[in-house]
N, C-alpha and C positions, 0 to 999 in steps of 0.2 A: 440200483438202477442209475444209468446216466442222466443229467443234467437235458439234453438234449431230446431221451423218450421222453425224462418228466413231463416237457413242456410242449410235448406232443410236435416236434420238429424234426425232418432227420437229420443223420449225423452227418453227413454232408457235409464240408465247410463250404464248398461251393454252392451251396444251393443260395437263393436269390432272396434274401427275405421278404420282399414285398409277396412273395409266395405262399408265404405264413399268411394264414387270414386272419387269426387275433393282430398281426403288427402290422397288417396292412388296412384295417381298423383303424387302430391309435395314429398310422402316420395321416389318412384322411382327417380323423379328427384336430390332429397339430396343425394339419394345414387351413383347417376350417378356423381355428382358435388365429392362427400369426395374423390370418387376412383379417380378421377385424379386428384384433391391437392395429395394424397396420392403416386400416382405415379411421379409425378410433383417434389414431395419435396423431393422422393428418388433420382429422375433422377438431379437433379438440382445441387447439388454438387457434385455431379459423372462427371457431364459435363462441371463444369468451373475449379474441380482441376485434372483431368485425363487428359481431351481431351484438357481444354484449360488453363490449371498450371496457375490456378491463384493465386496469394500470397495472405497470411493468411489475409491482410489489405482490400483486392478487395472485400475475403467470409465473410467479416465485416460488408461490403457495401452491397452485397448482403443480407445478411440474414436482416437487419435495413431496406430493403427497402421492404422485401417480408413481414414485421412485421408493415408500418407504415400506413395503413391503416387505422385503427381508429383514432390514433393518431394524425393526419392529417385531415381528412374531417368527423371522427365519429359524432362530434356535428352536422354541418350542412345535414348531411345526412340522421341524422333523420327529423329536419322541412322538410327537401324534400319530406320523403319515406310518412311521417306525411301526406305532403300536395298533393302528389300523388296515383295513384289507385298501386295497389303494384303488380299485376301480370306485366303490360310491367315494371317496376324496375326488377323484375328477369328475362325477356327474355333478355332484353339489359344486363346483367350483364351478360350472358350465351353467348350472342355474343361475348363481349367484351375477355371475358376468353377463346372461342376458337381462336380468330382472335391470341392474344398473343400467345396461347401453341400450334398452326399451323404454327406460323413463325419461332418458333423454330429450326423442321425437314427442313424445307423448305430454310430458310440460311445453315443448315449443308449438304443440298446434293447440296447445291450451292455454297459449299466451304467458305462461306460467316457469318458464324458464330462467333461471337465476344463475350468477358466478357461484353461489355458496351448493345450488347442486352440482357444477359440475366438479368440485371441490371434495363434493360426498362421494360420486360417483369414479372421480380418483382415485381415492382410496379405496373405496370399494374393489377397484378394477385390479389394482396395485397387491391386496390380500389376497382377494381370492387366485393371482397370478401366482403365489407361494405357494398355496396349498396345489394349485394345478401341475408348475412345473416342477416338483420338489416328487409330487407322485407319479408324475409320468416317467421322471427319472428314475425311480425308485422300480418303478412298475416291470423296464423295459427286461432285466432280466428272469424273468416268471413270463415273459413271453416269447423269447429269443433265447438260445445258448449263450454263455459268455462271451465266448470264441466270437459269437456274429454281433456283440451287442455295438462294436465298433461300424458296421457295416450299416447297421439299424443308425446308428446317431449320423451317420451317412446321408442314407437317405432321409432324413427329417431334416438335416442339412440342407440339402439341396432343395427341397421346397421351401422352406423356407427363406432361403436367398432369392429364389424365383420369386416367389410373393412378394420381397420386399423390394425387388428389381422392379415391381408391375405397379402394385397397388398404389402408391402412392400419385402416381402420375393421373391413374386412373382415378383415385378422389379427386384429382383436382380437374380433371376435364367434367366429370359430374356437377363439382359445384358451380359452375359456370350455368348451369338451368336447375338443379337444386340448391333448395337452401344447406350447410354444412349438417345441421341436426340431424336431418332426414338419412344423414350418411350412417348414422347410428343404427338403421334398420337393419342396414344389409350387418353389421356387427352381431347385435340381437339375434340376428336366424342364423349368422355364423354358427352362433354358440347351440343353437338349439339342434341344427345338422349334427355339430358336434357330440351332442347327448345324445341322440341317437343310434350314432356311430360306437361309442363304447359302450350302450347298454348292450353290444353283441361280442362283445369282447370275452374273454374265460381264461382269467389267470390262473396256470395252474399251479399249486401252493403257496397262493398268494392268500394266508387267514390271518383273521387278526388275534394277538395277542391275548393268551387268557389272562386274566386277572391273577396276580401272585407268582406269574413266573416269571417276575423280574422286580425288581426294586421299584415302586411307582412315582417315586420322587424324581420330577422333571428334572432338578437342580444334578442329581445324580448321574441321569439320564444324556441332559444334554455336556455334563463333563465326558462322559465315557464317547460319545460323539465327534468331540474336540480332541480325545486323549487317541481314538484310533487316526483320526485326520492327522496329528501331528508328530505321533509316534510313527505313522506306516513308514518307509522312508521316502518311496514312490508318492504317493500321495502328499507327504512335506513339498515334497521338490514341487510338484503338478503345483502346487497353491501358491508358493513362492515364486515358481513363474506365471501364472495365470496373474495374479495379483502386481508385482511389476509392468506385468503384458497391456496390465487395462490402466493401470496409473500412467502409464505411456499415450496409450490411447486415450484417456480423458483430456491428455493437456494435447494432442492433435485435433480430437474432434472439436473439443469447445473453441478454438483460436484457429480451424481451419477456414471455417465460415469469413471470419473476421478477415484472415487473410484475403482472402476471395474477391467477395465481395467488396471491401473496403479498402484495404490494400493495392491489390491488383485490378479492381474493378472490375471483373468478370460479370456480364451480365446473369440475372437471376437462373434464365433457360439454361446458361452454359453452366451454371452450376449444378443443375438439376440431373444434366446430364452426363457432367465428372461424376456426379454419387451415382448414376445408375452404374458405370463401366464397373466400378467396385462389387455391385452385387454381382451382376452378369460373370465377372473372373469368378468368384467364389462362389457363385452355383458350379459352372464348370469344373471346378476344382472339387465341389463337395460329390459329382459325378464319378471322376476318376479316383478318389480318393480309397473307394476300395483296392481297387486295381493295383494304385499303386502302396498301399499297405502291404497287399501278399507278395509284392516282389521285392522291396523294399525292406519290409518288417515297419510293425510301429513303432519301434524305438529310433528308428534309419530316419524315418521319416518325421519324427517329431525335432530331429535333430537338424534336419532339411528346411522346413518349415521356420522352425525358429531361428536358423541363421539367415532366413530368408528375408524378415518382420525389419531391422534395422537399416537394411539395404534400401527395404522398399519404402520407407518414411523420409529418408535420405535426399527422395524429390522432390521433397516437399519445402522444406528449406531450402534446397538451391534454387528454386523458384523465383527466391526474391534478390537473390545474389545475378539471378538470369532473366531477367523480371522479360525481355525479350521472348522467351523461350519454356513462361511461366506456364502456359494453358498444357501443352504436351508434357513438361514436366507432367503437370500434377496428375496430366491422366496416366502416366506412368507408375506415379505413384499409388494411385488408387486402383491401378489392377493389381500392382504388387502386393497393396495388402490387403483386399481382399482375398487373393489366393494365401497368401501369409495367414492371416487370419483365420479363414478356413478350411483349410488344412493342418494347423498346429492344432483345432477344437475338434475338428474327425479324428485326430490319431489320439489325444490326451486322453478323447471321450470313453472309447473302449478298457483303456489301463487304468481308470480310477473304478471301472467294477469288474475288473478282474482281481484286485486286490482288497476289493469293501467287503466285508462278512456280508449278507442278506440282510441279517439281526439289527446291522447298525450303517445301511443303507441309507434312509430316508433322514436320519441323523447327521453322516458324514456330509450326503448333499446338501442339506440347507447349509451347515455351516461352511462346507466350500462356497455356496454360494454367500451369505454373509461376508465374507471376503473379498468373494471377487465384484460381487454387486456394489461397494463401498467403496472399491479403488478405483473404481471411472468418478463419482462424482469428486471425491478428492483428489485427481488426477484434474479436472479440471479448473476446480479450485486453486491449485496451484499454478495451472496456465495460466489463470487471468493475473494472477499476482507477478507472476516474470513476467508478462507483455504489458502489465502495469509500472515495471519498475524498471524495466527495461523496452523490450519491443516486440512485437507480435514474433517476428523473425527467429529472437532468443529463444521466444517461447516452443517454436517449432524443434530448433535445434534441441533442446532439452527435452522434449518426447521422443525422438528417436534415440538417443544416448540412451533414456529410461528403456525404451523398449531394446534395446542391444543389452541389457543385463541379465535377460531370462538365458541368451546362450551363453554367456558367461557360465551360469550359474549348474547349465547341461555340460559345459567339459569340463567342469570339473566337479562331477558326479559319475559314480558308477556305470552310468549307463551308457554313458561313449562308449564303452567294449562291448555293448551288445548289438544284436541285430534286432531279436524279438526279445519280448518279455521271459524271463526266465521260467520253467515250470515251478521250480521250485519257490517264488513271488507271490506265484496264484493261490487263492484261498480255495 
């Protein structure tokens, strides 16, 4: 039987996934879950240095802890998700996220609110964000064909850049007549929509693991994990650029602000609204991205994408060389890489589960993620130390440099001579 009957979809390649009712489920659900991280993440430090002044060392610990999720339990979370059926992994994660961002509102109109829970409730938010996207990942092929699973990371795409274009503005004209806490409501019932929405979900052979049919030692488990990751050859390359990709990108994001704001003086609105043009390109882009897949192929286009990423950071340092000509620079740059950005993560997304066995899925994903989640913070880490040791300016120029290494590292890979993924690749 085909892949395609299995999972009760036809074979189509054209047909529209959001058509699928199990994946048009899960993409409501993603969209219910991003809108209140997104609300969450605006409301979060509005709430421990406003309402509850807390010093620059506490939002330290804060933001490391709302960040240490993978870092922390990433490996073992895939042999679990691996050796688990993965829809109750996303309902318990949906609980888990609203029990946290309900007791938020709930100590604040009980007077009762502290730095040390919002500390708890980081972390909290930060785990169960592992076990949630580690099985959605895992999940999406037991609902989709392979062939569409690119089209599906598509459209999850695409709402999700839409949310992150919206929400944030939209916290902040709320908080202006609510207090920031209260923002934690609408998170809370995010999540519980959210559980609703995939209690109707039906993966089809998606069972968990019996007992004895595989070696139960995690330490085993999560090597064979790392050994498919690094052996695949597709999959080495995907990590080695995704990883380069975000070390790049951590020393842009963390000293762009800086730039900005401090440098250039850009008022706060005008910054507010360079970051919006960035999601706005990259919804649009996560739109056509199918489109342009099938005409292109994903290798054409990953190849597009990523020659595209170097270019488009490139504005961002002549910024200060054009300090005249800074504001349109930057918004240059920030359509550029958002469409960069999201375009190189629609086409990559479909090729690392056309080549992941099912078996060791949930394993390869964390620990790609482990990777690539750990190269934006040490990507920015190293920003501050060049803009420290030289000048914000350096700093810029050396993330675009970083990020022009992933196309380096595509021609001179196999897969300049393709157009599509080879059949002979696929598992």
């Amino acid at each position: 039987m085909s892949l395609s009957a299995s999972v009760g979809v036809p074979p189509d390649d054209a047909v529209e996934v959001l058509k699928v009712p199990d994946f048009r489920r899960l993409w409501a659900a993603n969209g219910f879950r991003y809108a209140a991280a997104e609300v969450a993440s605006f409301a979060l430090p509005v709430t421990a240095l406003l309402l509850l002044h807390a010093r620059p060392l506490t939002m330290s610990l804060i933001f490391m802890c709302s960040r240490a999720g993978f870092l922390t339990i990433g490996l073992p979370a895939g042999v679990w998700i691996d050796r688990w059926r993965k829809k109750p992994v996303l309902i318990c994660a949906d609980i888990a996220y609203a029990a946290a961002f309900a007791s938020v509102p709930i100590a604040y109109f009980l007077d009762a609110l502290t730095v040390a829970q919002l500390v708890v409730v980081a972390l909290v938010v930060s785990l169960s964000g592992v076990f949630f996207d580690v099985a959605h990942s895992s999940v999406l092929p037991y609902v989709l064909p392979r062939r569409r699973v690119a089209d599906g990371n598509a459209r999850l795409q695409s709402s999700e850049t839409a949310i992150q274009a919206v929400s944030p503005s939209v916290a902040g004209v709320l908080t202006q007549s609510v207090a920031a806490p209260v923002l934690y409501c609408f998170a809370a019932l995010s999540h519980l929509a959210s559980l609703l929405l995939l209690r109707g979900i039906h993966p089809k052979g998606d069972i968990a693991r019996a007992k004895g049919e595989s070696d139960p030692k995690f330490g085993r488990e999560i090597k064979d994990g790392i050994r498919v990751l690094f052996r695949q050859p597709l999959l080495r390359l995907l990590l080695n650029q995704a990883a380069l990709n975000n070390i790049g990108a951590g020393i842009l994001l963390s000293m762009l602000p800086v730039f900005l704001l401090k440098d250039i003086g850009v008022a706060a609105w005008l910054y507010g609204l360079l970051s919006t043009l960035g999601a706005v390109a990259g919804f649009a882009t996560s739109l056509l991205a199918p489109r342009l897949r099938r005409r292109f192929g994903e290798i054409r286009m990953t190849l597009i994408f990523s020659a595209l990423a170097p270019f488009a950071v490139l504005a961002a340092p002549l910024a200060g060389v054009f300090r005249q000509a800074a504001v349109p620079l930057i918004a240059v740059a920030q359509v550029l890489i958002g469409i960069a950005i999201v375009g190189r993560a629609v086409s990559t997304a479909g090729l690392r589960a056309r080549v992941t066995p099912d078996a060791y899925m949930g394993r390869v994903t964390a620990a790609y993620s482990v990777v690539i989640q750990g190269a934006t913070p040490l990507g920015a880490l190293a920003g501050g130390l060049i803009a420290g040791h030289w000048s914000t300016g350096t700093a810029l120029w050396a993330g675009g440099l970083v990020m022009a290494l992933p196309l380096v590292l595509l021609l001179f890979s196999p897969l300049r001579r393709h157009r599509t993924l080879p059949a002979e690749w696929e598992v």
